[in-house]
N, C-alpha and C positions, 0 to 999 in steps of 0.2 A: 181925640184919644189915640188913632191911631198913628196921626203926625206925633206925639210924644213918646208910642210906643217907637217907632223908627229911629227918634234921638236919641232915643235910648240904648236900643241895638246897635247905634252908629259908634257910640262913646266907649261902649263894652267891647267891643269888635279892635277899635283905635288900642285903647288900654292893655290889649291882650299883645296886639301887635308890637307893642312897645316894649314891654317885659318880655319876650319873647327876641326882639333884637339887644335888648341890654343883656340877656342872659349869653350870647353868643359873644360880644363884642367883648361886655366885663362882666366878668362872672362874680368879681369880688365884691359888688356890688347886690349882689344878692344875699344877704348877710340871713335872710330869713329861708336862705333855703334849708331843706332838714339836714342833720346831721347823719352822714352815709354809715359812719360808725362812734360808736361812744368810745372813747377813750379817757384816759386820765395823763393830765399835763400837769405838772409843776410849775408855781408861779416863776418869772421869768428870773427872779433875784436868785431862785434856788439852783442854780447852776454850780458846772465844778468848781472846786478851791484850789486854788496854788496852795502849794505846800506850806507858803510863809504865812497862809491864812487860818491855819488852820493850828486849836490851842495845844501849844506844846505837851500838855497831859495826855490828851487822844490822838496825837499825831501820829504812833504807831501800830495803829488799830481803826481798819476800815469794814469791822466786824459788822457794824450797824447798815452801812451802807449794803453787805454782801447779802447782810440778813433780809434784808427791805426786797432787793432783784432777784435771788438763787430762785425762789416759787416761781416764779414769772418764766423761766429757762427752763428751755426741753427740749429732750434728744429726739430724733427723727432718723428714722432707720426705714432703708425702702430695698424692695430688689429691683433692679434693672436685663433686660434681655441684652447681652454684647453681642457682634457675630467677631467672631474667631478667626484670626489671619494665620494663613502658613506662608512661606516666602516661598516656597516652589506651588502651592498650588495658583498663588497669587503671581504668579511670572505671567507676562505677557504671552511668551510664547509655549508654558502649557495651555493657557485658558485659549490660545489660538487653534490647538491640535484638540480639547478635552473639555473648551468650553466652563459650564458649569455643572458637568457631572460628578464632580469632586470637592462641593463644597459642604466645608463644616459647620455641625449645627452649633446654633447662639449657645453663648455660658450665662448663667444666670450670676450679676455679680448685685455683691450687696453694695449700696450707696450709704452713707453716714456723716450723718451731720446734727446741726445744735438749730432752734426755735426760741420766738420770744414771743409767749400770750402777750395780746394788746386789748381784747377786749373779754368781757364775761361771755358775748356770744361764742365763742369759742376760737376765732379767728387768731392764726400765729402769722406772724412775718416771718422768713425766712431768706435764706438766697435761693437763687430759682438753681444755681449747678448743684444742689442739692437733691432738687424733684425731679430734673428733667430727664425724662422718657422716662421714670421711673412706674414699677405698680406694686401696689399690697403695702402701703405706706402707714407706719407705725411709730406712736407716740408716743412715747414714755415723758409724764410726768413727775414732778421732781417728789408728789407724793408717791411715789411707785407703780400707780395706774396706768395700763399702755391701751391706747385707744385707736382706733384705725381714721385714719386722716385723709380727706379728699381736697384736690388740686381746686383751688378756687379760681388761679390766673397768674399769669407769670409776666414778667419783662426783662428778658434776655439784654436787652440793652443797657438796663443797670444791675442786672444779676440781682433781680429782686422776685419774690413769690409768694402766695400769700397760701398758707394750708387750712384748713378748717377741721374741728372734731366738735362732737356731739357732746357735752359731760355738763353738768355743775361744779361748783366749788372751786371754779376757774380762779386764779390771782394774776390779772392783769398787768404788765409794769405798767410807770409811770413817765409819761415822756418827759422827758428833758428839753431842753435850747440848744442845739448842737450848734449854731450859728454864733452864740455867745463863748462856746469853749475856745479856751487858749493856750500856745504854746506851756507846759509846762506845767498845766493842769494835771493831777491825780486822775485816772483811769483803772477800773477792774475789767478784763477782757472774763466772762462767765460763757461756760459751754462743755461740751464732753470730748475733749477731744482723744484720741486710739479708744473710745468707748471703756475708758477708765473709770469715767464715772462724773460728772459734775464737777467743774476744778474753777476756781478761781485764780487768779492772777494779776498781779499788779504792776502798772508803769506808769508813765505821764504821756501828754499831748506833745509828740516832737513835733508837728507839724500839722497845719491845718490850709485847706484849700488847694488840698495836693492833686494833679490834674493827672491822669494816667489814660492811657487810649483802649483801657476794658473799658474804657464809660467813657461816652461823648459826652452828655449830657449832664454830669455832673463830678463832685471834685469828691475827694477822699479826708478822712481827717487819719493820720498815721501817727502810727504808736509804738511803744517799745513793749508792752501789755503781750509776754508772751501771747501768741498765735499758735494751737497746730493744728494738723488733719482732725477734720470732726468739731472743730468750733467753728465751722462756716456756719452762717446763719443765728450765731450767738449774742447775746450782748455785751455793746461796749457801754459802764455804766460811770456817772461821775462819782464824785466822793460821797453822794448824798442817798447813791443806789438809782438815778435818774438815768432813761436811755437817752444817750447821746447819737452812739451809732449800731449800725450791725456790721459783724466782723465780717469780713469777705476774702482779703487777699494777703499771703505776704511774699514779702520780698526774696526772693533767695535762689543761689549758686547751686545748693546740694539737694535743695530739695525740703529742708527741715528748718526749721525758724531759726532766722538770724539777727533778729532784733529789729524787724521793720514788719509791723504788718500796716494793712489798710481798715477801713470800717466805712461804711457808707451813713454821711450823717442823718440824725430821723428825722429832719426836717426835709430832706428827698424823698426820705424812704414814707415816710407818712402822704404825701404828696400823691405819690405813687400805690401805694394801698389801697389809697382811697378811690382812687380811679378802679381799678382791678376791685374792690369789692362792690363797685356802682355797677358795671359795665363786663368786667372781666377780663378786659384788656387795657392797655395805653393808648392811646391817641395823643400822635404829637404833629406838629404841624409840619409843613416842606415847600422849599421852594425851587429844587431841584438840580443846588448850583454845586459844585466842588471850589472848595476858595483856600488861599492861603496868608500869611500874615504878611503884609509891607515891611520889610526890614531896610535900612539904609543903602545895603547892597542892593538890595531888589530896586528899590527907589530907582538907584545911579543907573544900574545896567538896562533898566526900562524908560529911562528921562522923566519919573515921575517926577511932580513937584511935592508931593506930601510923602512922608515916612512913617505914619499911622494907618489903621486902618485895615483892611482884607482886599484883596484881589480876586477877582474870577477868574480862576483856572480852567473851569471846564462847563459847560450849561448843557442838563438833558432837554433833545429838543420834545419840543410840545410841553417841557414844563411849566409851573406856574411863572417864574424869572424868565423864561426865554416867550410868554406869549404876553409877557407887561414890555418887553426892550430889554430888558438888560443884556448886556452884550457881554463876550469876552472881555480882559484885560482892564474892564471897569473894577474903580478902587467903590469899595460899598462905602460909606462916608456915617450914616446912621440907619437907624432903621427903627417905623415908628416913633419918631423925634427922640432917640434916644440913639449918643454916640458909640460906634462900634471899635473896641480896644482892640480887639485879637481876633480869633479863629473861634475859639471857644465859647466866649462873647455870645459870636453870633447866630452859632451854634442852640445855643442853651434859649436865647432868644427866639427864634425861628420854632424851636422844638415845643415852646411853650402856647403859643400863639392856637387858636382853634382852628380847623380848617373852615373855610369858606369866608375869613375875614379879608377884608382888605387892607393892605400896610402900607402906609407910604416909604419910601426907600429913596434915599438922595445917593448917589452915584457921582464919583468922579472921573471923565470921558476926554481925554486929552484936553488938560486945562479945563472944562468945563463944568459947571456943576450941574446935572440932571435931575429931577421928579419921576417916580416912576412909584404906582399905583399896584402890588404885587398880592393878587386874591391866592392866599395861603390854602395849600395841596395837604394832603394824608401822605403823609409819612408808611411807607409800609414797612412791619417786621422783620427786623433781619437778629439773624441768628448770633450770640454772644461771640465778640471776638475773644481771640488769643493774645496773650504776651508772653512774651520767652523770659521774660523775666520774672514774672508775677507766677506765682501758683495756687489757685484754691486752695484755701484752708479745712 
């Protein structure tokens, strides 16, 4: 009895250890794990319409669509502490004679921006340059309800952030396929923006898998879907009232919308929520390298033989790539048997990956081709870059 009780503990023991490495390794593979948040998804057909799709009688009228997402859309209003610059008290050489006995107190400014409920528990997505540093944050519902709202977790790296309020009779949108939308698709950009009040707005998909350098990690879908101040954080919705994206960025000289904004599509943003409502943060993976794309010129002027690919520009030492071999001036070739296109690629790859996996990585080392075994590092948070071009919305 007790040798059966033993194979028994041996087997259970095995079992646990195994699910325990799948869950690390592949996570997709866990199809029975619980769901971190309920949401509502539209089947995959229900995606946006081209214009040419859609029956001449209601082609001028995307009433029903705006009807279905406006509930789902909420303005978020927060105050922030600034501190206060003067140019002579900030000169070098007063703070050299005067120090900091002449410094001015913080201004309290209001922050404003737009939400989109995703679930009945009360959780909103939003963009995180919305929340950040902000306190006393406030939610106005599209039924006129304003509710006070607590930071759940943020990622400054995709300008994404997830808010939460207490209430009932929440109206969840409904997610969409952003991966399926296309050029020239119908769009309503929904949000408040100068705090006017809830506005809809309507344009098409000019582009999709638009790559900008506020976001490593993932691509934009851009639109002509007026954008302004205060619909940061709003929805971008297709012809059928489905989220596609959240509006985050647009383009522009003056400062005010010039017909290009950005949105982040929700199959990132969803991705990313759900991390941050498990956890409260992201975790992404790292390998520690700075790399750049193989171009032709690059090729010539370095005697490469390939013109694909990425190059190692730089390795932190003690990283994870610099304690498996990778060297300088190695072209990365795949990673995880799977080929690497560009920068970004690799990027998005790398980022995806769990820490403490191990990756195979094949490398090309003057004419050579290399194996290299690279146990995937923690990424640490860095704070949302800037673009001189791009301005929150």
């Amino acid at each position: 009895m007790r040798k059966l009780w033993l194979v028994f503990a041996q087997a259970v023991t095995a079992t646990l250890a195994v699910i325990f490495v799948v869950s690390l390794v592949k996570p997709e593979w866990m199809a029975w794990r619980r769901q971190v948040v309920e949401v509502h998804e539209s089947a995959p057909a229900a995606t946006a319409l081209p214009v040419t799709a859609l029956p001449l009688a209601g082609a001028s009228s995307f009433s029903e669509a705006a009807r279905k997402a406006i509930p789902s859309v909420v303005n978020i209003s927060a105050t922030k502490k600034v501190q206060r610059k003067n140019p002579l008290i900030d000169d070098p050489a007063f703070q050299r004679f005067f120090g900091d006995r002449f410094t001015l107190p913080p201004e309290t400014q209001l922050s404003l921006g737009s939400g989109v409920i995703v679930s009945r528990e009360g959780y909103i997505l939003t963009n995180d340059h919305v929340v950040d540093g902000v306190s006393d944050i406030q939610v106005t519902l599209h039924d006129g309800r304003t509710l006070a709202g607590k930071i759940v977790g943020s990622d400054p790296e995709t300008d994404l952030a997830v808010v939460r309020v207490s209430a009932g009779g929440l109206t969840p949108i409904t997610f969409g396929h952003s991966e399926l939308a296309k050029v020239g698709d119908v769009v309503l950009a929904i949000g408040d923006p100068f705090s006017v009040g809830q506005t809809v707005t309507m344009g098409i998909v000019s582009a999709v898998g638009r790559e900008i350098t506020t976001n490593p990690f993932g691509s934009f879908i851009q639109t002509d879907a007026a954008i302004n101040p205060g619909n940061s954080g709003g929805a971008l919705v297709d012809a059928k009232g489905n989220l596609i994206g959240i509006n985050t960025l647009i383009f522009t000289r003056s400062g005010g919308y010039q017909g290009i904004g950005f949105a982040i599509p929700v199959g990132l943003a969803k991705r990313i929520m759900e991390q941050i409502i498990e956890t409260g943060s992201v975790t992404r993976g790292w390998f520690g390298i700075d790399v750049m794309d193989v171009t032709p010129e690059l090729a010539e002027s370095l005697g490469l033989k390939v013109t694909h690919g990425v190059i190692v520009g730089a390795i932190e030492r003690g990283s994870p790539a610099d304690r498996s071999g990778v060297k300088l001036r190695d072209v990365i070739l795949s990673i995880d048997g799977k080929p690497v296109a560009d920068t970004a690629t690799l990027l998005k790859s790398i980022a995806a990956m769990p820490p403490g996996k191990s990756v195979p990585v094949k490398v090309l080392r003057q004419e050579r081709e290399l194996a290299f075994d690279v146990v995937v590092g923690r990424r640490k948070a860095h704070p949302r870059p800037d673009d001189e071009a791009a301005s929150s919305s």
